[in-house]
Biopython code that builds the backbone (N, CA, C, O; Angstrom):
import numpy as np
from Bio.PDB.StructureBuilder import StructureBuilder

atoms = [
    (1, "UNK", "N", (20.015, -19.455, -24.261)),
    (1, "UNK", "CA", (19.697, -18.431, -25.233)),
    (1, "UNK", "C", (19.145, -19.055, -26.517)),
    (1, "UNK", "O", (18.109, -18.714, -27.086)),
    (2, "UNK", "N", (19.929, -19.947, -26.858)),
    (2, "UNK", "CA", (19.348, -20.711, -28.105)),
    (2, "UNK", "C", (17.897, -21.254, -27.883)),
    (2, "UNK", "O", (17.073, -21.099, -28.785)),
    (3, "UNK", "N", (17.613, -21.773, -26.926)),
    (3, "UNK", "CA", (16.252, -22.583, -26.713)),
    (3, "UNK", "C", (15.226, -21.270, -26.632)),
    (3, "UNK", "O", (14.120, -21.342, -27.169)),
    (4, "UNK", "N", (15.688, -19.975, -25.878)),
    (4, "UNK", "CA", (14.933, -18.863, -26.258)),
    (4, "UNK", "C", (14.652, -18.321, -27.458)),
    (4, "UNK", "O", (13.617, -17.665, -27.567)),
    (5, "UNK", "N", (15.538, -18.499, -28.599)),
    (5, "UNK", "CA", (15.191, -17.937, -29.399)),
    (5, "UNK", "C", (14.398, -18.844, -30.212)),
    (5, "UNK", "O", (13.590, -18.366, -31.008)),
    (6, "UNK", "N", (14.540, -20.091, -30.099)),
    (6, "UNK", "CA", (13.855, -21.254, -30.643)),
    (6, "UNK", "C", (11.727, -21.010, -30.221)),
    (6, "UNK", "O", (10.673, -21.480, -30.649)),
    (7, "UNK", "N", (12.176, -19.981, -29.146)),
    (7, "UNK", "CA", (10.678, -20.262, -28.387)),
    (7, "UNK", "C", (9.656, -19.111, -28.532)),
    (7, "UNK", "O", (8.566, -18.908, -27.997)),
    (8, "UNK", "N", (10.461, -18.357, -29.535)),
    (8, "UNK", "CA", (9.777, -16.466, -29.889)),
    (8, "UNK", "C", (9.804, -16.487, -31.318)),
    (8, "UNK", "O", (9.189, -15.685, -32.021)),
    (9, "UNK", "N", (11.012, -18.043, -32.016)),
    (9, "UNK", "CA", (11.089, -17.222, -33.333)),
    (9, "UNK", "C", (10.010, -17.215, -34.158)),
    (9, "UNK", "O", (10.066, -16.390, -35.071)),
    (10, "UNK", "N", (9.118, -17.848, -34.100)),
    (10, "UNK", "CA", (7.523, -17.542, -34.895)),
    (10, "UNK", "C", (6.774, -16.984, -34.515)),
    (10, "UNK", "O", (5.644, -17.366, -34.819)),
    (11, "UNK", "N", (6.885, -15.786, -33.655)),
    (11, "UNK", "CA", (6.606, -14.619, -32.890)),
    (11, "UNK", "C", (6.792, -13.091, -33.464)),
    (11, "UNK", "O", (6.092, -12.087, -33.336)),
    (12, "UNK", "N", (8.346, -13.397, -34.329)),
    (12, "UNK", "CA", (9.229, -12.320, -34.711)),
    (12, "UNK", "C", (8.863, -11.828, -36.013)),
    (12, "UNK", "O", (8.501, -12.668, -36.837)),
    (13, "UNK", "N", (8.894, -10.564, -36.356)),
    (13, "UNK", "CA", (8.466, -10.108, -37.565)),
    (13, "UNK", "C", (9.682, -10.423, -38.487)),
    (13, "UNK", "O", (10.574, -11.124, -38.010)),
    (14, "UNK", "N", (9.769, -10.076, -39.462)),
    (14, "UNK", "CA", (10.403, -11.108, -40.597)),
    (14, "UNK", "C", (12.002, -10.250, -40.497)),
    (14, "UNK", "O", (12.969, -10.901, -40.891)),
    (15, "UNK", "N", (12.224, -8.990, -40.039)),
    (15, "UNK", "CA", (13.637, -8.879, -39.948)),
    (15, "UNK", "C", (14.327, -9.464, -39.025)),
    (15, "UNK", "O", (15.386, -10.081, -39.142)),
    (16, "UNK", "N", (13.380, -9.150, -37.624)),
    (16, "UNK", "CA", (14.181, -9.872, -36.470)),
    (16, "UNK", "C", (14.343, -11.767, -36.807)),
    (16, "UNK", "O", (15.378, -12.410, -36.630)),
    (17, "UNK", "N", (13.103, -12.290, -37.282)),
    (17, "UNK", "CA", (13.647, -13.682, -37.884)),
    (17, "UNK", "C", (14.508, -14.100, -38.481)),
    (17, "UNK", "O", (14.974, -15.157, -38.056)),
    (18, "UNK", "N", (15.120, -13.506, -39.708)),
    (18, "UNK", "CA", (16.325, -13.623, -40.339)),
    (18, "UNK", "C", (17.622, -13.297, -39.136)),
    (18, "UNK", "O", (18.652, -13.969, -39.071)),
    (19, "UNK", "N", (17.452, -12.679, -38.664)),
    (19, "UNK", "CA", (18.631, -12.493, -37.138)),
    (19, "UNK", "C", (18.412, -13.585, -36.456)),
    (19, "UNK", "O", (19.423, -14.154, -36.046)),
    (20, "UNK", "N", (17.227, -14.129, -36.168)),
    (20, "UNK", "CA", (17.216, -15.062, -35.036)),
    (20, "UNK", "C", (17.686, -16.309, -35.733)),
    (20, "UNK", "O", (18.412, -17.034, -35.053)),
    (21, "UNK", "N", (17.391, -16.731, -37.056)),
    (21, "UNK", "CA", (17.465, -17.935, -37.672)),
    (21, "UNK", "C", (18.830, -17.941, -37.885)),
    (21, "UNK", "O", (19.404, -19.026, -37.984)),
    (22, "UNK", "N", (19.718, -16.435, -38.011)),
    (22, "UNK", "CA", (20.990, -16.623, -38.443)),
    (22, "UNK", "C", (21.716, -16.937, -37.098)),
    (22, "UNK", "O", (22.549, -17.829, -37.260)),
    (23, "UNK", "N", (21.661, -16.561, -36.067)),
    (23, "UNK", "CA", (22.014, -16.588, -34.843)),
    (23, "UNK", "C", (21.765, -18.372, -34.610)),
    (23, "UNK", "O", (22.673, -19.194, -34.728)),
    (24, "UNK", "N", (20.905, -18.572, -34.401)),
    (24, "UNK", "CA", (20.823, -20.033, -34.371)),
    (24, "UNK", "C", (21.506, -21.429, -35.112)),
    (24, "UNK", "O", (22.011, -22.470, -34.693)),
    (25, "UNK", "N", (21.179, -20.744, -36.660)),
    (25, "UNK", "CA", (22.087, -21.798, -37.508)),
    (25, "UNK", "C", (24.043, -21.180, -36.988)),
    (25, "UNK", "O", (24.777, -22.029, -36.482)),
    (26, "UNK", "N", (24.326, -20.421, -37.105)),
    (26, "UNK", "CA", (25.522, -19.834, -36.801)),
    (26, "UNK", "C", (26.203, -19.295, -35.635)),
    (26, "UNK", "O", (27.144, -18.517, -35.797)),
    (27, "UNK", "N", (25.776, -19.670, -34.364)),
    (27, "UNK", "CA", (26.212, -19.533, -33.416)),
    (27, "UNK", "C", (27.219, -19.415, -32.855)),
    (27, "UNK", "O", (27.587, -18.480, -32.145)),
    (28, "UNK", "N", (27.973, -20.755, -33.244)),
    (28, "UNK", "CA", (29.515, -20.398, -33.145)),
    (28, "UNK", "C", (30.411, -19.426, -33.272)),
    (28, "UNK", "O", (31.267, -19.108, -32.445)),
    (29, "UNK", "N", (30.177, -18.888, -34.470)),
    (29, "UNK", "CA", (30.896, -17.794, -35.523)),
    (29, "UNK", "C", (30.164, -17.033, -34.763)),
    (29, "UNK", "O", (31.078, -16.544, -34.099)),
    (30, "UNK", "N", (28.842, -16.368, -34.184)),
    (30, "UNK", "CA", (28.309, -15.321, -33.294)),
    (30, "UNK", "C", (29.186, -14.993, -32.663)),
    (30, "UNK", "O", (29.964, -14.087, -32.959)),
    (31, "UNK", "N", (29.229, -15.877, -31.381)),
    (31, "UNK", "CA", (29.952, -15.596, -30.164)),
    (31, "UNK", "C", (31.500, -14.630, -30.667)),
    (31, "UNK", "O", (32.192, -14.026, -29.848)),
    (32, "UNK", "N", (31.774, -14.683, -32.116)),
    (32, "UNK", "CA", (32.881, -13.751, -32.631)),
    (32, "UNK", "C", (32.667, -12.447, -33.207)),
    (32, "UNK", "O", (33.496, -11.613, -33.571)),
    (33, "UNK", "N", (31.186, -12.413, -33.230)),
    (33, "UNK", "CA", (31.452, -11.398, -34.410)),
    (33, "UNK", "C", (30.599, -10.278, -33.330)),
    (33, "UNK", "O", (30.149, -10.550, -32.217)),
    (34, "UNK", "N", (30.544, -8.921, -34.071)),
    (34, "UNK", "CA", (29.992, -7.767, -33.982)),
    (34, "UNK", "C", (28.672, -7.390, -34.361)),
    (34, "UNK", "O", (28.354, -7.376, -35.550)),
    (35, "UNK", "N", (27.761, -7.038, -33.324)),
    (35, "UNK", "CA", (26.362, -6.578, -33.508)),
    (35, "UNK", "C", (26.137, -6.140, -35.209)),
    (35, "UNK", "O", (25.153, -6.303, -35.931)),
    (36, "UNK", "N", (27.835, -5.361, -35.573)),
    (36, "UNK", "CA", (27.100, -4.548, -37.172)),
    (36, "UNK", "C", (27.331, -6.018, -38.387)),
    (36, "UNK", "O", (26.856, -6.144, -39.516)),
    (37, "UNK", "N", (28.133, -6.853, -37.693)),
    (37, "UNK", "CA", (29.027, -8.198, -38.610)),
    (37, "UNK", "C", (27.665, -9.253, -38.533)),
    (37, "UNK", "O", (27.573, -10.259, -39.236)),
    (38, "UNK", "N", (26.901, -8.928, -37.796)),
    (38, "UNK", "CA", (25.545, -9.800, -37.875)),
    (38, "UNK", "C", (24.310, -8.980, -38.809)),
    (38, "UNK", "O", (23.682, -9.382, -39.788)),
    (39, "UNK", "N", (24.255, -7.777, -38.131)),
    (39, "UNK", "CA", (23.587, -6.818, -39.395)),
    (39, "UNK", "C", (23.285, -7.337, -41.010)),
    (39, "UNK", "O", (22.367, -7.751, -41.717)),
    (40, "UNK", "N", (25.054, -6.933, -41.067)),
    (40, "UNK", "CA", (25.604, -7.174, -42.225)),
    (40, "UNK", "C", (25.002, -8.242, -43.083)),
    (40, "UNK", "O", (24.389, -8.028, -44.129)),
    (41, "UNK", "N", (25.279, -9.642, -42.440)),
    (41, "UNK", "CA", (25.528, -11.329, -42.799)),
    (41, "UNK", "C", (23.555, -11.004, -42.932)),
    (41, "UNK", "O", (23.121, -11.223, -44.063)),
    (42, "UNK", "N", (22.602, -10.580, -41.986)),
    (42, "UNK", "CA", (21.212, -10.853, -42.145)),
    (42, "UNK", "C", (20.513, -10.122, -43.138)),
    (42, "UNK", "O", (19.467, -10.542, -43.633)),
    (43, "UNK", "N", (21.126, -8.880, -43.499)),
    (43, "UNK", "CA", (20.897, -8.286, -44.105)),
    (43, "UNK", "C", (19.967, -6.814, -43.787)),
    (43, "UNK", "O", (19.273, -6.276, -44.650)),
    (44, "UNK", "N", (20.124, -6.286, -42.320)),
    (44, "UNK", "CA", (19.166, -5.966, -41.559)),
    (44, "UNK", "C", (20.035, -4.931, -40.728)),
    (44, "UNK", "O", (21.254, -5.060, -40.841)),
    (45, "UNK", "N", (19.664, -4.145, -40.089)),
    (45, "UNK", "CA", (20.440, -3.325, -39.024)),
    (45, "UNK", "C", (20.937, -3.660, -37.793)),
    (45, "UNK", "O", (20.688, -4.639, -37.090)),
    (46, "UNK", "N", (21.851, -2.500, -37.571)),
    (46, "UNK", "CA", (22.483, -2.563, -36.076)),
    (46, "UNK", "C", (21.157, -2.846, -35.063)),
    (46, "UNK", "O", (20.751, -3.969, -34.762)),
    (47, "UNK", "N", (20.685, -1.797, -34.691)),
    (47, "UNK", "CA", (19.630, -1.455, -34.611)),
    (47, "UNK", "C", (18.529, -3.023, -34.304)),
    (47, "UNK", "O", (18.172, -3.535, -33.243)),
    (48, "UNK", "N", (18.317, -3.320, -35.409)),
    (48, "UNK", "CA", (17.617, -5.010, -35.463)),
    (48, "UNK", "C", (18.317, -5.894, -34.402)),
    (48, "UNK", "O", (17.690, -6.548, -33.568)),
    (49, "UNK", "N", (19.614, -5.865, -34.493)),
    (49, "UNK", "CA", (20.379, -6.919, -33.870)),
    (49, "UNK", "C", (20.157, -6.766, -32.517)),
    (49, "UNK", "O", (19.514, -7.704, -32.045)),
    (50, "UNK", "N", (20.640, -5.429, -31.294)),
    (50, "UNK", "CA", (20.325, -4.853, -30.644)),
    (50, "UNK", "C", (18.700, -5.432, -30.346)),
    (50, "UNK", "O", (18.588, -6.559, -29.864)),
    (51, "UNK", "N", (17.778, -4.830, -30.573)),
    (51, "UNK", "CA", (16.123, -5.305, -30.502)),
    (51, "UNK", "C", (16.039, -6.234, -30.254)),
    (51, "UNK", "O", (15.649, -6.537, -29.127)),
    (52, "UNK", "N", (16.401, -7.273, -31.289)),
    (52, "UNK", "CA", (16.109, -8.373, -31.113)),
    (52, "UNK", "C", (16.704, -9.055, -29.490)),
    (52, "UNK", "O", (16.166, -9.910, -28.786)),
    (53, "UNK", "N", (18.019, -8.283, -29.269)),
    (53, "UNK", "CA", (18.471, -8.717, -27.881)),
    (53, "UNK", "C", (17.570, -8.371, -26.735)),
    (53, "UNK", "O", (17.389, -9.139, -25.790)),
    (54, "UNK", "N", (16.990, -7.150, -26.851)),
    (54, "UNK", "CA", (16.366, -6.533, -25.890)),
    (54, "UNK", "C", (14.954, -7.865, -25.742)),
    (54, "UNK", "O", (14.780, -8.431, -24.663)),
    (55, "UNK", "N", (14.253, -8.126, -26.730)),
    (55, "UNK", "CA", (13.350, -9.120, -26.896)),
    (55, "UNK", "C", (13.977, -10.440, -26.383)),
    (55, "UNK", "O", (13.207, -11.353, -26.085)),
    (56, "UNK", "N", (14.968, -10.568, -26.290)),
    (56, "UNK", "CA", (15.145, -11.804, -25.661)),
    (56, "UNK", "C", (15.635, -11.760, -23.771)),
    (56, "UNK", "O", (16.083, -12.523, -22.915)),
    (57, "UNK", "N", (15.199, -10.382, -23.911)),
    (57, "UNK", "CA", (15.350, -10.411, -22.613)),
    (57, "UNK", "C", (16.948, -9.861, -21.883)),
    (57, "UNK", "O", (17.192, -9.784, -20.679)),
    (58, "UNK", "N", (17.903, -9.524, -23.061)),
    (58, "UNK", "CA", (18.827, -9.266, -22.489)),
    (58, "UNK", "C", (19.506, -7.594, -22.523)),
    (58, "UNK", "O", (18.675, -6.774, -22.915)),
    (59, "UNK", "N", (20.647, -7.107, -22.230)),
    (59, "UNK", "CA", (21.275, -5.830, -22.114)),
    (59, "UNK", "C", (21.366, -5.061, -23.303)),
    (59, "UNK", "O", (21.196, -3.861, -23.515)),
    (60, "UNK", "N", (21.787, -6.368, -24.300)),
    (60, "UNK", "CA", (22.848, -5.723, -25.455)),
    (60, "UNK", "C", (23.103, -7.602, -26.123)),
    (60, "UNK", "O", (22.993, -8.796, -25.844)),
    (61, "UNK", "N", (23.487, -6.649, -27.112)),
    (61, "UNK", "CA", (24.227, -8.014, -28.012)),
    (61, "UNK", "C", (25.685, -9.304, -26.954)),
    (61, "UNK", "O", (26.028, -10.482, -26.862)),
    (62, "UNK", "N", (25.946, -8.181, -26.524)),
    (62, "UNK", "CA", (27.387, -8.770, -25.684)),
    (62, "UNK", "C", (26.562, -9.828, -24.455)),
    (62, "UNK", "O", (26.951, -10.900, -23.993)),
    (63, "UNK", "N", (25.681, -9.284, -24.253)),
    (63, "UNK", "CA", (25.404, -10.008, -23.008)),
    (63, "UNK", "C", (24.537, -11.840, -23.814)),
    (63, "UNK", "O", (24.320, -12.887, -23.204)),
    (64, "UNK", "N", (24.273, -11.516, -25.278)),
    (64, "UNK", "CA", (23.457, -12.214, -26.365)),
    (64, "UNK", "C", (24.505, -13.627, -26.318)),
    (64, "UNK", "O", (24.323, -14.834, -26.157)),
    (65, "UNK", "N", (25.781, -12.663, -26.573)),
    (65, "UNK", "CA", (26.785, -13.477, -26.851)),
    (65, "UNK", "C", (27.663, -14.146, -25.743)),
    (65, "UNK", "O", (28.598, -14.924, -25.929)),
    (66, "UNK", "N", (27.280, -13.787, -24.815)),
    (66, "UNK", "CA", (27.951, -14.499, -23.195)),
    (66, "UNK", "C", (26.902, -15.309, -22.877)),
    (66, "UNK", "O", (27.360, -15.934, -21.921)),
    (67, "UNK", "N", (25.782, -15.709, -23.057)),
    (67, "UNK", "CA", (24.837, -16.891, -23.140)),
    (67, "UNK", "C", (25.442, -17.444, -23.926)),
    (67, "UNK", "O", (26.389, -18.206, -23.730)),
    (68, "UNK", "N", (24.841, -17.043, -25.190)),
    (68, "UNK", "CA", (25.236, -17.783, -26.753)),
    (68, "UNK", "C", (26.568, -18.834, -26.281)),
    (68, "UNK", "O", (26.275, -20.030, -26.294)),
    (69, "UNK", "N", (27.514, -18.604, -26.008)),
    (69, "UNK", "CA", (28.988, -19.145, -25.162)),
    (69, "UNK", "C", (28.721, -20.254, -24.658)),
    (69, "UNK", "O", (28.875, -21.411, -25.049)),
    (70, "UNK", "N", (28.059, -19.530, -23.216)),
    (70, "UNK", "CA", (27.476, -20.786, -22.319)),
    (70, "UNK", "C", (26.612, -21.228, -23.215)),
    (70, "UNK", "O", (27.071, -22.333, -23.505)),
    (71, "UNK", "N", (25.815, -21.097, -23.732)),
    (71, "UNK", "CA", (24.860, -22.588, -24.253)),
    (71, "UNK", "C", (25.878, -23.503, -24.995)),
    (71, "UNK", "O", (25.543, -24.679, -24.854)),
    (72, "UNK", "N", (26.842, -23.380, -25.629)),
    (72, "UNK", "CA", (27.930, -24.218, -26.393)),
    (72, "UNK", "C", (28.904, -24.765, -26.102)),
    (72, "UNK", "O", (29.519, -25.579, -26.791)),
    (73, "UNK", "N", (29.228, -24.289, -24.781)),
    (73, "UNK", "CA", (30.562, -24.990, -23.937)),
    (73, "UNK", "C", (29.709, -26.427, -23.300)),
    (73, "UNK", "O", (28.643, -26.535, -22.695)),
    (74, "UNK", "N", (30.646, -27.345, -23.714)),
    (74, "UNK", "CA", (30.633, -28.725, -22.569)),
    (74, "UNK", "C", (30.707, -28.719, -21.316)),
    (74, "UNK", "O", (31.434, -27.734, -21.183)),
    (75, "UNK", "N", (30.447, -29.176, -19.992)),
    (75, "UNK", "CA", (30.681, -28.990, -19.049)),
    (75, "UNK", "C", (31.985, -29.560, -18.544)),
    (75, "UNK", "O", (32.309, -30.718, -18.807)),
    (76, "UNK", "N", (32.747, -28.736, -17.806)),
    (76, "UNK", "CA", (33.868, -29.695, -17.942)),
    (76, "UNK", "C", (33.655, -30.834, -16.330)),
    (76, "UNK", "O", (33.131, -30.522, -15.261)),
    (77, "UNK", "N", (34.392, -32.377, -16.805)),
    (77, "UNK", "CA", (34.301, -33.152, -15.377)),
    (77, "UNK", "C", (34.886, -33.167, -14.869)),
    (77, "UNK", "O", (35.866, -33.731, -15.354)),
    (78, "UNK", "N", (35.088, -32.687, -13.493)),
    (78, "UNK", "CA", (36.360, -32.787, -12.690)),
    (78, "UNK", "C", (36.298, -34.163, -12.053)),
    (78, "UNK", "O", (35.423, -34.656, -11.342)),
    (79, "UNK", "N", (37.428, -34.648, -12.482)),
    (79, "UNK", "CA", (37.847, -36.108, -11.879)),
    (79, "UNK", "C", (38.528, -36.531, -11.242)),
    (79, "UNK", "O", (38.693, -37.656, -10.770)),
    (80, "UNK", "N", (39.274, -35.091, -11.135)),
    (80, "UNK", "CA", (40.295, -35.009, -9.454)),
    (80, "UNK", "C", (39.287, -34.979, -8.440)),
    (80, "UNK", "O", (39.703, -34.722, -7.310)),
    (81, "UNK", "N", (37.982, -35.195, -8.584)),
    (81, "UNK", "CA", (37.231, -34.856, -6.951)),
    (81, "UNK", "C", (37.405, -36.766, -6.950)),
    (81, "UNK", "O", (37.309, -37.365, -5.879)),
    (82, "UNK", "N", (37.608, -37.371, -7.994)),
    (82, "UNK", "CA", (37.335, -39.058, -7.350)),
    (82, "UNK", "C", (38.196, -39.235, -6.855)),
    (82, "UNK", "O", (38.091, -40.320, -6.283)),
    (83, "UNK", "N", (39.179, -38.764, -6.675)),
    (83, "UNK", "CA", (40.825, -39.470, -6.232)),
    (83, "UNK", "C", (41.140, -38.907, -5.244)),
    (83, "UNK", "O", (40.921, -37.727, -4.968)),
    (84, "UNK", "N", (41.804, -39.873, -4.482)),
    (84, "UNK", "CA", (42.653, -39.263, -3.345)),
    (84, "UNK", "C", (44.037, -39.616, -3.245)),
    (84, "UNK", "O", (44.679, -40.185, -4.128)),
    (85, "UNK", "N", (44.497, -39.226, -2.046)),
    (85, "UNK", "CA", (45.848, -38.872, -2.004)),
    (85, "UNK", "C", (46.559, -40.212, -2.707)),
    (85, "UNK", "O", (47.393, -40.276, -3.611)),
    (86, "UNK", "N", (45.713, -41.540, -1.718)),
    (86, "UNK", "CA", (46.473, -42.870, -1.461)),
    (86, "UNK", "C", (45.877, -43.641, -2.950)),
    (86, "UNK", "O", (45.882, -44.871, -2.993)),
    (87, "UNK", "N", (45.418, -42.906, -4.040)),
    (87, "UNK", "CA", (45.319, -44.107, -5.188)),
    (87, "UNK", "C", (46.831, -44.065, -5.508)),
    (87, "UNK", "O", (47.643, -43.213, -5.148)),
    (88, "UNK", "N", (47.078, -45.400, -6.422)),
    (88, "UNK", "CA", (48.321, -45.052, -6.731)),
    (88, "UNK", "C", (47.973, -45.169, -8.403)),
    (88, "UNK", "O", (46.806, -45.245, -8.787)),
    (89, "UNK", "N", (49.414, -45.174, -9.579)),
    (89, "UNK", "CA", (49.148, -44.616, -10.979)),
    (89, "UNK", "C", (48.371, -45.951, -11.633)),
    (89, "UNK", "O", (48.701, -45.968, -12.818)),
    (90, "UNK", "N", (47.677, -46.825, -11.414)),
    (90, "UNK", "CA", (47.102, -47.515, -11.762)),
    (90, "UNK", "C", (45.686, -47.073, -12.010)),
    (90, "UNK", "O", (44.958, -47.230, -12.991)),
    (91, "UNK", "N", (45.455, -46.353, -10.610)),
    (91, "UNK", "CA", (43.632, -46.302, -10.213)),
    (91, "UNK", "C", (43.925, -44.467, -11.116)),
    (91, "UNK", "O", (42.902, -43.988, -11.606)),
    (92, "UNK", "N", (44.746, -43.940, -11.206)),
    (92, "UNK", "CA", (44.391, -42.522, -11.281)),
    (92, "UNK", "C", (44.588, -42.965, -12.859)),
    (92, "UNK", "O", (43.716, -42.344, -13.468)),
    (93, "UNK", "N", (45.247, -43.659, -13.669)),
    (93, "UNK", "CA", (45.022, -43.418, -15.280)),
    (93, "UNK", "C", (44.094, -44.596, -15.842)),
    (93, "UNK", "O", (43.787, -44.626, -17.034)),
]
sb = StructureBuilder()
sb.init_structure("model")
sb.init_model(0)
sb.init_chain("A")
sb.init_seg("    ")
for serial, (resi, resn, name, xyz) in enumerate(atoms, 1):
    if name == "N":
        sb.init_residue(resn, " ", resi, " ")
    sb.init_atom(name, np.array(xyz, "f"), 0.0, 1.0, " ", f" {name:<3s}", serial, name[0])
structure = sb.get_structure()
């Protein structure tokens, strides 16, 4: 989502930019807040926030913010797939 919005935002007319630029610098804090709590912070409407989702291709803000998520989570490594039964506590720590 981030690299999308990175790839329209000099595309966007100047309200949806202030959403996209805030979304980007602030992402983190996104994934918490409310379509009107972004409004608010851009200075711009519900309405804007919404749009701008639809322009990126998605449902709704919620679905904005379940990317937004995944683009920020680490992957986690599973390192129980290296081990087997017969290491003993040497090889497993």
């Amino acid at each position: 989502m981030l690299d999308r919005l990175h790839a329209i935002r000099s595309t966007l007319p100047p309200a949806a930019g202030r959403i996209a630029d805030f979304i980007i610098a602030n992402a983190t804090e996104v994934v918490h807040m409310s379509a009107t709590e972004v409004a608010e912070r851009t200075e711009s409407s519900e309405g804007g926030v919404v749009g701008l989702c639809l322009l990126l291709g998605a449902r709704g803000f919620q679905q904005v913010k379940i990317s937004l998520a995944s683009d920020l989570v680490q992957p986690v490594q599973f390192i129980h797939e290296d081990l087997t039964k017969a290491d003993n506590t040497a090889t497993v720590i």
